[in-house]
VOPAGU-2260 file (C-alpha; in pm, 1 decimal, decimal comma):
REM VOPAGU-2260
SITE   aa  ch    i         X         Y         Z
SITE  UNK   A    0    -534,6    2293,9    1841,8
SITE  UNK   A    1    -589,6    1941,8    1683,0
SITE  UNK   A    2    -582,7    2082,1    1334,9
SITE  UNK   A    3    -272,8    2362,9    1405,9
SITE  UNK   A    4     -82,6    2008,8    1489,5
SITE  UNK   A    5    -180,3    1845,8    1199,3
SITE  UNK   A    6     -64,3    2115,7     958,8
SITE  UNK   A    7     261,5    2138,5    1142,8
SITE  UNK   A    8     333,8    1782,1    1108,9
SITE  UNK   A    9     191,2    1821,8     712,5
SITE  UNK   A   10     447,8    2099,9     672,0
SITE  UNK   A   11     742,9    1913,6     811,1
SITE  UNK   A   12     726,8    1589,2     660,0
SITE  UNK   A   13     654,9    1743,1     331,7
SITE  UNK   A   14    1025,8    1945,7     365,6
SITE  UNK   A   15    1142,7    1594,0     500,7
SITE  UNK   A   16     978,3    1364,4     226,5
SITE  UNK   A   17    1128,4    1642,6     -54,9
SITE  UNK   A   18    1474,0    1639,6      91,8
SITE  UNK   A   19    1458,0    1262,8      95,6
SITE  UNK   A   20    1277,5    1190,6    -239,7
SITE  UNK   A   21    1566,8    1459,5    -399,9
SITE  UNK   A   22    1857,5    1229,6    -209,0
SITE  UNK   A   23    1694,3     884,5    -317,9
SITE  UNK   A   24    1659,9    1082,5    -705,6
SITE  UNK   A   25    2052,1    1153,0    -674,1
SITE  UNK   A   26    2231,3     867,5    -494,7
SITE  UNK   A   27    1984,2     564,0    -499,7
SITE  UNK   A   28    1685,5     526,2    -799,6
SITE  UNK   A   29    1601,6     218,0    -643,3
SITE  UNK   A   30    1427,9     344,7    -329,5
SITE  UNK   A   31    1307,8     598,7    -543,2
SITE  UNK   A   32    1143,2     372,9    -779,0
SITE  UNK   A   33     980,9     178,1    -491,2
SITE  UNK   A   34     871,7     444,4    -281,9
SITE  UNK   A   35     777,3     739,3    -504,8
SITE  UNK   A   36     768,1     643,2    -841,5
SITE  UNK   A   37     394,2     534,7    -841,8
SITE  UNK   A   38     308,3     368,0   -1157,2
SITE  UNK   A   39       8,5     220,9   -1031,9
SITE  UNK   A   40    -330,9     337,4   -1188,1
SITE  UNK   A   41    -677,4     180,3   -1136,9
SITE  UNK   A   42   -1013,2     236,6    -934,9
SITE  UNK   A   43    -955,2      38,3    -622,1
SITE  UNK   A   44   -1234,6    -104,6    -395,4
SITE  UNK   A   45   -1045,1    -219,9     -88,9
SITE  UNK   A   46    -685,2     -70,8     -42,2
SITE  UNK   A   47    -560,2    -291,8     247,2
SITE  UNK   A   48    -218,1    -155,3     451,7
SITE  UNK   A   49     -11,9    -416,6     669,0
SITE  UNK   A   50     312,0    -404,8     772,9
SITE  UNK   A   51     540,7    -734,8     727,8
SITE  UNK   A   52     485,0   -1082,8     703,2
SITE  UNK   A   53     330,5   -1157,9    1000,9
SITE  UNK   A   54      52,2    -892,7     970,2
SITE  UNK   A   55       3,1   -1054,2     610,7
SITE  UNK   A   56     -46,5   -1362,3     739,7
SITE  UNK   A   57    -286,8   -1225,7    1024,2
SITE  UNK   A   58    -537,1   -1047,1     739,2
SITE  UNK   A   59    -480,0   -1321,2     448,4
SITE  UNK   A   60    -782,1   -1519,2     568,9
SITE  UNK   A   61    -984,5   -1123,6     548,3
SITE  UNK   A   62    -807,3   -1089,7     195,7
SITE  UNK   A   63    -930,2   -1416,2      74,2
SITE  UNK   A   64   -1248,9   -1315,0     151,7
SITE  UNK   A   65   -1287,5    -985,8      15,2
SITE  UNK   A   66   -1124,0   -1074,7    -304,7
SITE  UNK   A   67   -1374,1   -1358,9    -369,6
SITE  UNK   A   68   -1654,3   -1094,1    -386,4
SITE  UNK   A   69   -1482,1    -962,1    -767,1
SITE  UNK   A   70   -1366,4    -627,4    -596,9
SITE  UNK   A   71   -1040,9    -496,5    -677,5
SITE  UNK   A   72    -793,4    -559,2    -383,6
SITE  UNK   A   73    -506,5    -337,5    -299,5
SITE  UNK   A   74    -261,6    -446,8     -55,9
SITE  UNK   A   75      18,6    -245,4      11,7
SITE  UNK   A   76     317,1    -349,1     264,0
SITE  UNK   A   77     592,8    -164,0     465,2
SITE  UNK   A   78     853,6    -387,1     426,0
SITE  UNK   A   79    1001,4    -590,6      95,6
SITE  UNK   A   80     961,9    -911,7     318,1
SITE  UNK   A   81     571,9    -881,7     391,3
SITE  UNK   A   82     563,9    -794,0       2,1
SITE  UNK   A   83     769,1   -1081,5    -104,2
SITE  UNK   A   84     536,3   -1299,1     129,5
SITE  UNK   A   85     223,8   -1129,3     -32,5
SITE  UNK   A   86     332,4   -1252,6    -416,1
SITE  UNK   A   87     344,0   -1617,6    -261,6
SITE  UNK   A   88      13,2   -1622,1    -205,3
SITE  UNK   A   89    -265,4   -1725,4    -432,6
SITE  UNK   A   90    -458,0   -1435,2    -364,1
SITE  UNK   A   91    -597,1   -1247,6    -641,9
SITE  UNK   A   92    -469,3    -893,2    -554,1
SITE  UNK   A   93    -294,5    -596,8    -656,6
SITE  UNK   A   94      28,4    -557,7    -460,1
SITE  UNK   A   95     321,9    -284,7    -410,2
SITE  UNK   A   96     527,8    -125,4    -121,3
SITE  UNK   A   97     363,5     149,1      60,4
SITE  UNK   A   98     446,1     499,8     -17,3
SITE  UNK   A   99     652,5     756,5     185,4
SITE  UNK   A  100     362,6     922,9     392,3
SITE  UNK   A  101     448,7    1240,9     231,1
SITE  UNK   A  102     159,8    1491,5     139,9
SITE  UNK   A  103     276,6    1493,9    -207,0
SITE  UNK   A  104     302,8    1129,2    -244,9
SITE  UNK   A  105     -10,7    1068,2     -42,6
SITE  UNK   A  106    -177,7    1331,6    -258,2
SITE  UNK   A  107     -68,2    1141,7    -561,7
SITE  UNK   A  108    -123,8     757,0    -466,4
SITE  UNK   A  109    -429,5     850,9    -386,1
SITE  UNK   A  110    -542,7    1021,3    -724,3
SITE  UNK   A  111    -439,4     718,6    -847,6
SITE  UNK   A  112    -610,1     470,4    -716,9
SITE  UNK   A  113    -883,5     641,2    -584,6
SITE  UNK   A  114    -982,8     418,8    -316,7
SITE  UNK   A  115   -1295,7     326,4    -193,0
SITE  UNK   A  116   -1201,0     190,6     124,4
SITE  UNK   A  117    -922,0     130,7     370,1
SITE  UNK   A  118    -858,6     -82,0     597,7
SITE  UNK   A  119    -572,0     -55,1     826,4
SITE  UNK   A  120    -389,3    -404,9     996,2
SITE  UNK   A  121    -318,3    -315,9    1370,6
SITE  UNK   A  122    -223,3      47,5    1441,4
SITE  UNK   A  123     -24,9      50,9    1097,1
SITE  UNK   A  124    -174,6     388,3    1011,5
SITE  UNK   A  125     -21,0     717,6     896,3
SITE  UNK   A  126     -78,3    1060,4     901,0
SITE  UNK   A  127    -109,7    1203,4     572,7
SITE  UNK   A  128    -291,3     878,6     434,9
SITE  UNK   A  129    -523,5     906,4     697,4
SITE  UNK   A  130    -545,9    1322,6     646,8
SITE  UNK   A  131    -609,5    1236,0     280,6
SITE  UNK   A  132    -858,7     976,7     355,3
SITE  UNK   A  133   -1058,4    1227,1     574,8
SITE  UNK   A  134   -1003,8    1502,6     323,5
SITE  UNK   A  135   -1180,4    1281,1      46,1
SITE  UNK   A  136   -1417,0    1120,8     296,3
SITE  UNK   A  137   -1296,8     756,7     180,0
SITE  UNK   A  138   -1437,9     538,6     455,7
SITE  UNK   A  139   -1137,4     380,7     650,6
SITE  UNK   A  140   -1105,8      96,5     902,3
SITE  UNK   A  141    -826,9     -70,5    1159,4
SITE  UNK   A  142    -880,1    -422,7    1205,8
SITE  UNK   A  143    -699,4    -647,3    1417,4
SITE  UNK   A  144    -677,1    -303,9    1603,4
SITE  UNK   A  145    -407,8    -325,0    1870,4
SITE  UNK   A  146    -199,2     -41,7    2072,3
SITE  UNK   A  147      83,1    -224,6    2249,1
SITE  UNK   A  148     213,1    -102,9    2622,9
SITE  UNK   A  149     512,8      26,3    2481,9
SITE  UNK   A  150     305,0     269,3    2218,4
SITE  UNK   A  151      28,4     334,6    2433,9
SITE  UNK   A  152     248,0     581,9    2646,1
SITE  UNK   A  153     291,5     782,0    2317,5
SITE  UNK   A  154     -14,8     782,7    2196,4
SITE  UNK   A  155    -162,0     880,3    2527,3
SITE  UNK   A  156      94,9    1240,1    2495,0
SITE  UNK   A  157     -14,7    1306,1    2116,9
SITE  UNK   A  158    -367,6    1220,6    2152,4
SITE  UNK   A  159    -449,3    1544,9    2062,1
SITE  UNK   A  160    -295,9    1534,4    1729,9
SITE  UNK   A  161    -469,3    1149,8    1648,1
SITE  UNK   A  162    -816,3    1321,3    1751,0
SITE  UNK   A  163    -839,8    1556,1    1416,6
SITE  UNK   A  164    -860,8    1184,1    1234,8
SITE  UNK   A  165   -1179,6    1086,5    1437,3
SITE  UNK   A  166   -1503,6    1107,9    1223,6
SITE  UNK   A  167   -1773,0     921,3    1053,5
SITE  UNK   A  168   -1567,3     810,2     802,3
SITE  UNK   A  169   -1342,5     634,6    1071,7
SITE  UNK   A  170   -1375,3     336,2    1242,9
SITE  UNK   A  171   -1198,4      48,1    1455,9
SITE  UNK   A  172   -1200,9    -319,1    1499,0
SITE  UNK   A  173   -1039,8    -401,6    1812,8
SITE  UNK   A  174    -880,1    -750,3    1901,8
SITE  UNK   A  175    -985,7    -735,0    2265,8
SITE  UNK   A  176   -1189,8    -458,2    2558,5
SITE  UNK   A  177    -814,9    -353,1    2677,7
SITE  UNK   A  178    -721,5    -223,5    2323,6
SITE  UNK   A  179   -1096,3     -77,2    2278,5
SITE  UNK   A  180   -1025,5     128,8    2609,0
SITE  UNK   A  181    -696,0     240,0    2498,3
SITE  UNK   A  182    -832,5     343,5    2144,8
SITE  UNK   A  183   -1141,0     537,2    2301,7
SITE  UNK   A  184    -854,3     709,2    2510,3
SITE  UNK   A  185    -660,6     837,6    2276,4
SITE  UNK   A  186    -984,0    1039,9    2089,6
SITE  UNK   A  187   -1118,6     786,4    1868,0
SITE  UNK   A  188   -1497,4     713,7    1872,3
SITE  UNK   A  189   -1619,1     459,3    1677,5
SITE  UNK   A  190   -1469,0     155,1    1815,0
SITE  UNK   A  191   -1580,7    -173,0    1829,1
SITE  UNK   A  192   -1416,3    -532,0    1995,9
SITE  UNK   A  193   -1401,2    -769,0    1704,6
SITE  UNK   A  194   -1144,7   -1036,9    1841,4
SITE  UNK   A  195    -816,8   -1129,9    1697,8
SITE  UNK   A  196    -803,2   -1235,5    1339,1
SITE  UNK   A  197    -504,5   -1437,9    1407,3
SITE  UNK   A  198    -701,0   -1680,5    1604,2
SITE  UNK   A  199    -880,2   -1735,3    1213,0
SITE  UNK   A  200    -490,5   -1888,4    1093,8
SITE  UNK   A  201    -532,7   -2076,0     791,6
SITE  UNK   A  202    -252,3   -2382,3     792,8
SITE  UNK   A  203    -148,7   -2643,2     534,5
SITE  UNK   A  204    -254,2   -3007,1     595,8
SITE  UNK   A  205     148,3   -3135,6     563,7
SITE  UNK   A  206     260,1   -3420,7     492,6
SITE  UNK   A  207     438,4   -3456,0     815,0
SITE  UNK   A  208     635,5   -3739,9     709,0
SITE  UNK   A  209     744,6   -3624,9     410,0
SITE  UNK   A  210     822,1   -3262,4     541,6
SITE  UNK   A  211    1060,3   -3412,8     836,8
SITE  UNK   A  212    1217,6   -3623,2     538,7
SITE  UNK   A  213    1263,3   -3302,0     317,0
SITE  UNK   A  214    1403,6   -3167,6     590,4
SITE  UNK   A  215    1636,4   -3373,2     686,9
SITE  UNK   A  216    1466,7   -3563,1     990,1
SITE  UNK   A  217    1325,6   -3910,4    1065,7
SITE  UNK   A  218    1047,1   -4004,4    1245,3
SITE  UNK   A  219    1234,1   -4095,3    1548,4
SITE  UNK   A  220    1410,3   -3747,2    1590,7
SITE  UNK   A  221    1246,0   -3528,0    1893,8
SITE  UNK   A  222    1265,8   -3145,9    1697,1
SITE  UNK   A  223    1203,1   -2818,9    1900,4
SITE  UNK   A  224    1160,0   -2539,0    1687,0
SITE  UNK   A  225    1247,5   -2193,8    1828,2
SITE  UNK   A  226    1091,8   -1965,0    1646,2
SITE  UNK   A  227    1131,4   -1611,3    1526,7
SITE  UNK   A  228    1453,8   -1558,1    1757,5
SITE  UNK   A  229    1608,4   -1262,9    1872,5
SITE  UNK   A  230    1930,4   -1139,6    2009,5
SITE  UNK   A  231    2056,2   -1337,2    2336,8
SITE  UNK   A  232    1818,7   -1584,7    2282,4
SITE  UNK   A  233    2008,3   -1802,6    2060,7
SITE  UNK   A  234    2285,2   -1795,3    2292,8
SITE  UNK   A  235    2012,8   -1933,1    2583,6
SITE  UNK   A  236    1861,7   -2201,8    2320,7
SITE  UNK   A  237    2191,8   -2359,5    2260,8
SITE  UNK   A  238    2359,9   -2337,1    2649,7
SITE  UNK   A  239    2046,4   -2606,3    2731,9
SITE  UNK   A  240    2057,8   -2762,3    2393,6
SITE  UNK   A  241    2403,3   -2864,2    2477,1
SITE  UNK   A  242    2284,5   -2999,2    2814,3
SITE  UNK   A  243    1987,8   -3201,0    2684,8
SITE  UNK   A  244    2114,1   -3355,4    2400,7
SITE  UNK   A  245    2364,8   -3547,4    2625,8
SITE  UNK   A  246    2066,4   -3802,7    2762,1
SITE  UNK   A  247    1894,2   -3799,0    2417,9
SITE  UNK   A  248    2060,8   -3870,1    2079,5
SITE  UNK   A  249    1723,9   -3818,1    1902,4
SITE  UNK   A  250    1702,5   -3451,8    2004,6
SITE  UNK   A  251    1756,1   -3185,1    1711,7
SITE  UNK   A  252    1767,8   -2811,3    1728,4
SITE  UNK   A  253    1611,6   -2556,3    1492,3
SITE  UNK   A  254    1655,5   -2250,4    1526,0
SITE  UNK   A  255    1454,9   -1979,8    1283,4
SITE  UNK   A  256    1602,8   -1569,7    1292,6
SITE  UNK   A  257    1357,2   -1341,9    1294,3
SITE  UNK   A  258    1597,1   -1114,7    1102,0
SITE  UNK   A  259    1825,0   -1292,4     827,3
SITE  UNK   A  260    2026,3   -1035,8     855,3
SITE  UNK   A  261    2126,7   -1121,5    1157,8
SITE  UNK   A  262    2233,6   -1477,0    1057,2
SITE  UNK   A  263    2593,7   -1429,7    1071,4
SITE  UNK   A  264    2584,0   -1324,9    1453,2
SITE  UNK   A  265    2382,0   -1673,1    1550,6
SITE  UNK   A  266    2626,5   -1919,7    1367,3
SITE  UNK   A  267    2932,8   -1745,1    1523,5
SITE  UNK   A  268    2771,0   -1888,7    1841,4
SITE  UNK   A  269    2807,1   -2271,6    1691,8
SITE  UNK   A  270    3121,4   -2467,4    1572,3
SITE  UNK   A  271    3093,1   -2547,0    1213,3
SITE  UNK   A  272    3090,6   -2909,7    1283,4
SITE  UNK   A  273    2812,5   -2868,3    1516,5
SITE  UNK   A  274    2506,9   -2708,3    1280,4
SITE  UNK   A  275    2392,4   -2734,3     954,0
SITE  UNK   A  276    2189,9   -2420,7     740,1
SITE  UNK   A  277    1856,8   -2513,6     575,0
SITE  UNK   A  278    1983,1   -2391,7     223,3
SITE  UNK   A  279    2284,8   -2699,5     268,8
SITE  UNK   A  280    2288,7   -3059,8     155,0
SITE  UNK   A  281    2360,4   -3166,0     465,1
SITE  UNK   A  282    2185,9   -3345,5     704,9
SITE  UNK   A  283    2419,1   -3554,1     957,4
SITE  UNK   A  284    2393,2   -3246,2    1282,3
SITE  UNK   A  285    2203,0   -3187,1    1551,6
SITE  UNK   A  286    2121,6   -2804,8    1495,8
SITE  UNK   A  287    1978,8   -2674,5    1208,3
SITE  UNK   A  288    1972,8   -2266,1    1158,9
SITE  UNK   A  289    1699,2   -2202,1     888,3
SITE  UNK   A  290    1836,6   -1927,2     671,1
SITE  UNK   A  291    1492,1   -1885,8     440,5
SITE  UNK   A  292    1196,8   -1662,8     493,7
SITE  UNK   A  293     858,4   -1783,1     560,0
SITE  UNK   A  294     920,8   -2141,9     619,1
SITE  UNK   A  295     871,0   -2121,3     990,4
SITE  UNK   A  296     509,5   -2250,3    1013,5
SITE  UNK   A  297     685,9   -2590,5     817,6
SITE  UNK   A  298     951,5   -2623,6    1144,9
SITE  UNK   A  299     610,6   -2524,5    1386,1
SITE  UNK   A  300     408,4   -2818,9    1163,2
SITE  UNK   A  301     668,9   -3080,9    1224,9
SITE  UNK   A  302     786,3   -2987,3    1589,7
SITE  UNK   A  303     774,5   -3191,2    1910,4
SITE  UNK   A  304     757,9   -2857,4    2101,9
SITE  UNK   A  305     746,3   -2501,7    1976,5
SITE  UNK   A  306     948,1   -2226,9    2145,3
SITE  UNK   A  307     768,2   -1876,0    2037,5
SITE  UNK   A  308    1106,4   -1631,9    2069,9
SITE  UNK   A  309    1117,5   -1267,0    2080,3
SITE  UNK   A  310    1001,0   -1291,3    2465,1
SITE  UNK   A  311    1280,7   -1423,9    2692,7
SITE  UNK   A  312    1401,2   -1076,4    2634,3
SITE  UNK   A  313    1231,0    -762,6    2620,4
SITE  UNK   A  314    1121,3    -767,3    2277,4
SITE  UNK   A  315     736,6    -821,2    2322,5
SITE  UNK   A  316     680,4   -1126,8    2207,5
SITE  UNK   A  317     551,8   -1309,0    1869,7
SITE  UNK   A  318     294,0   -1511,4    1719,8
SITE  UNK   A  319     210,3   -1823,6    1960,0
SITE  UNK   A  320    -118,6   -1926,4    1738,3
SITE  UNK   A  321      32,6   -2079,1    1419,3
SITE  UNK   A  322     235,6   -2387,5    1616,1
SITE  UNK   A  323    -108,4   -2383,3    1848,2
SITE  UNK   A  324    -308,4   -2446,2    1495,5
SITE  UNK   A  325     -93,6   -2716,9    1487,0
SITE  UNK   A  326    -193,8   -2883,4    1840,5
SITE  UNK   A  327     193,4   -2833,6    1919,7
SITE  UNK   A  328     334,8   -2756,1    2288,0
SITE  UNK   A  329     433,9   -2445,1    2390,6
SITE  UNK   A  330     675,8   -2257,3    2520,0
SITE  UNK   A  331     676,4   -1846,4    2525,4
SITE  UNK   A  332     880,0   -1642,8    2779,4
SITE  UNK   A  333     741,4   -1393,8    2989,4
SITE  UNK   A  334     790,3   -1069,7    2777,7
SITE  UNK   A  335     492,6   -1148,2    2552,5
SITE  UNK   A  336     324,4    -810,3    2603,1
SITE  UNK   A  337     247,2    -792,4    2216,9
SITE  UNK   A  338      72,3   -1079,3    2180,2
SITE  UNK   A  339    -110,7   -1075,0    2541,1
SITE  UNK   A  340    -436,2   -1102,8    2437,4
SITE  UNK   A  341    -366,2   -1452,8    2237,5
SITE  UNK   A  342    -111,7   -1618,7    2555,9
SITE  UNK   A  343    -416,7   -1527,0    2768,7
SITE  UNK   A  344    -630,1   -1742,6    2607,7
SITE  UNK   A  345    -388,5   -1989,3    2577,5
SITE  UNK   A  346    -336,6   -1944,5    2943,7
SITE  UNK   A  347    -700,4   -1966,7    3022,4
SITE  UNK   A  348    -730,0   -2378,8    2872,6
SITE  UNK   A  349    -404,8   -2446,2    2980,9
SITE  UNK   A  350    -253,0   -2465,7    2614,0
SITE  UNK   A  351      85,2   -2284,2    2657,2
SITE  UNK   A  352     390,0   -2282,6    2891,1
SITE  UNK   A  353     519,1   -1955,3    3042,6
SITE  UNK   A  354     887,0   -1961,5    3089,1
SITE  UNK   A  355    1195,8   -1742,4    3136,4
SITE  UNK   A  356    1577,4   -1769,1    3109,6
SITE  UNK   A  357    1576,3   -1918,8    3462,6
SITE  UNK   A  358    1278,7   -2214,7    3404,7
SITE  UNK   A  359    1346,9   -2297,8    3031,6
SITE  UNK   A  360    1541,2   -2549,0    3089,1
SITE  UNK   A  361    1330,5   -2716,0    3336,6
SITE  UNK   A  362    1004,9   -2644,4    3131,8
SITE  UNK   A  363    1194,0   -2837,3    2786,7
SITE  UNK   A  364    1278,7   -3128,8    3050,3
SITE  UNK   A  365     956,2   -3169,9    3180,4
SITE  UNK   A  366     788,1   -3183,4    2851,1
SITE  UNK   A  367    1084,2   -3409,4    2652,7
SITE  UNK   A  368     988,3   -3645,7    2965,0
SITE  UNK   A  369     596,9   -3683,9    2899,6
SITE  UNK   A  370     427,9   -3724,1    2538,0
SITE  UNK   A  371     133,2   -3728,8    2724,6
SITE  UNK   A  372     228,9   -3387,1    2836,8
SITE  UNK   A  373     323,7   -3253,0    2508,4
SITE  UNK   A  374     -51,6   -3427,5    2353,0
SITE  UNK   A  375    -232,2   -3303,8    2598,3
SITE  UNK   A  376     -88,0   -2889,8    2539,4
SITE  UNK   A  377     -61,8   -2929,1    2218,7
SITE  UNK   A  378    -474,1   -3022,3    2181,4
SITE  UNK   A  379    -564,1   -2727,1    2446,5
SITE  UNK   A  380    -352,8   -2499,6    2229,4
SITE  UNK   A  381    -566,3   -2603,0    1946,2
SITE  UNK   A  382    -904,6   -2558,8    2111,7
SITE  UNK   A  383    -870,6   -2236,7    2174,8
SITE  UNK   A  384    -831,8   -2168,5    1791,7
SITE  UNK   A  385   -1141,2   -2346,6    1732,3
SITE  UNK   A  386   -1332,0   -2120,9    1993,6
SITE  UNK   A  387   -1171,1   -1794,5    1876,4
SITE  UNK   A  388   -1213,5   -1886,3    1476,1
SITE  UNK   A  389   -1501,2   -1646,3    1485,9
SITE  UNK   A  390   -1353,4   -1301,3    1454,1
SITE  UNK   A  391   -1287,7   -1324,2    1075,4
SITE  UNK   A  392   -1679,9   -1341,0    1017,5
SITE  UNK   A  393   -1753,1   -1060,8    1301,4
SITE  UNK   A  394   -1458,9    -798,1    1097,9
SITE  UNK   A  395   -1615,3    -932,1     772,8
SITE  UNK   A  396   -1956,4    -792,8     908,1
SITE  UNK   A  397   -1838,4    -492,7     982,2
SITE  UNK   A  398   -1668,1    -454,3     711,7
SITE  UNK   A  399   -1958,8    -466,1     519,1
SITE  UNK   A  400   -2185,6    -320,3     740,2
SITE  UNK   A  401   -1951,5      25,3     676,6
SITE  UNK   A  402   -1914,0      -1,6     337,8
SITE  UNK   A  403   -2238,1       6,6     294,7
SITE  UNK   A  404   -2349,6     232,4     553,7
SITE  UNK   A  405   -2460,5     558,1     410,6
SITE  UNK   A  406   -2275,7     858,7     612,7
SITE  UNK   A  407   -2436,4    1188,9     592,5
């Protein structure tokens, strides 16, 4: 059954992919260019998959790594973001957007290239590339491997389907014994717990001075930094914003989108006299709304306290480790289910705040009130990257250790 599945799915996304790859042809080259025009060819060692930024940023540390060794790198991305993230980096690697998982396309990429390995960031993994990687017995790995709750109810119904990808040549690095129970669930049987490999974050040693000055800041100012924010949250951020500021003059606001494209929705919420935008020569308001990519970690590196968004509404959650890197305080709401495994730890040495809509208010109060509060967070945050920095050498390992493995 596993195999009559698999051909059904191979026979309806190759109509699909044709359809689509005749409509980008007619109406719009440009996707066409990107996503089936492949002009790449070379004999790659390691083609790496992620899918944005912030799965770049988890496997950049791996990347480094790998490409040190003089092997030809790969790294393919998703999204024009992760890939415009990618050529910022000083990484020396072969980048391009990934393919439409097509049979034909899949067929094709991989002719050209001709892979030696994969390796897979989280559960970014696709059908046909992994039918063609099984087909062709090139070795392929997850790492970082994570199934959220939200996908694990899906995967758990089409289990049989992900089963026909389970062999030798497949294997999984899991971030903790939750997601290696889920993976073994769904059919797969070489899985292994490796730890997160955003616990191994590599930050820049700032010039915090100078970065609050470039900025726009002095050294007096109090900054929180709400991070990667999502719909309705903005709107909460600025109703206790407007409360707090009243007993503090020194208080200033920034707020980071997750989506820039959602940037003219968040400054409808603020009078124009009221905020400033990062890409302005301004610097005489409270609020700042950064309208650039990839500068967050900057705003998490000079902070006071860090508010991790995408989790005071249902929207799983982000990244908490890069402001803990930092030794900054903070804050996450309580619908963090895609980054559980990291706010665990945190929760474990006391390194990070819990909140919701309700308590955030309180939580920003209690912290604005107490440096010695905020120091002593901020250092338990950044302990528990120091204790977790090890899963970069045990996915390197194994990494290795299957490469090199002979599979007969």
């Amino acid at each position: 059954m596993t195999e009559i599945y698999v051909r059904l799915y191979r026979i309806l996304s190759g109509i699909l992919g044709w359809i689509f790859k005749t409509i980008a042809l007619i109406f719009d080259k440009k996707i066409y260019n990107e996503r089936f025009k492949i002009e790449l060819k070379m004999n790659i060692d390691f083609w790496i998959h992620v899918a944005s930024v912030g799965e770049f940023n988890a496997v950049k540390p791996l990347l480094k790594k790998l490409t040190e060794t003089n092997k030809k790198v790969l790294l393919t991305t998703m999204t024009k973001t992760g890939l415009a993230e990618a050529k910022k980096s000083d990484i020396n690697m072969y980048l391009t957007l990934f393919p439409i998982d097509t049979p034909q396309n899949m067929r094709k990429f991989f002719n050209l290239i001709n892979p030696k390995m994969i390796i897979i960031e989280e559960t970014e993994f696709w059908p046909n590339m992994l039918y063609e990687a099984k087909k062709r017995k090139v070795k392929t790995m997850i790492v970082n491997g994570r199934i959220s709750d939200r996908s694990y109810s899906k995967y758990k119904i089409t289990k049989t389907f992900w089963k026909y990808f389970d062999s030798p040549y497949f294997k999984i690095c899991t971030q903790s014994n939750l997601d290696n129970e889920r993976f073994l669930e769904i059919g797969f049987s070489n899985v292994k717990k490796c730890n997160n490999l955003k616990f191994c974050v590599t930050i820049d040693n700032f010039n915090k001075t100078a970065l609050r000055d470039k900025f726009g800041f002095s050294t007096n100012d109090k900054i929180i930094v709400f991070g990667s924010s999502r719909p309705g949250e903005e709107e909460l951020i600025l109703k206790i914003f407007s409360k707090l500021i009243i007993g503090d003059k020194n208080l200033k606001l920034v707020i980071v989108p997750r989506h820039l494209d959602r940037l003219e929705d968040v400054k409808k919420l603020i009078p124009t006299d009221e905020f400033r935008l990062l890409s302005e020569n301004v610097n005489d308001r409270d609020i700042l709304v950064v309208d650039q990519m990839g500068v967050l970690i900057k705003f998490y590196a000079i902070s006071d306290i860090s508010i991790v968004g995408g989790s005071f509404y249902d929207f799983g959650g982000h990244n908490p480790l890069e402001p803990a890197a930092y030794s900054k305080p903070i804050i996450i709401g309580e619908y963090h289910h895609s980054c559980r495994d990291s706010v665990n730890k945190l929760i474990e040495k006391d390194g990070i705040i819990i909140s919701n809509k309700s308590t955030l208010k309180s939580d920003l109060v209690n912290l604005l009130e107490s440096e010695s509060k905020r120091k002593t967070l901020g250092e338990n945050a950044l302990s528990v990257i120091t204790k977790n920095s090890k899963s970069l050498d045990l996915h390197l390992k194994e990494i290795n250790d299957f490469n090199n493995k002979e599979i007969k």
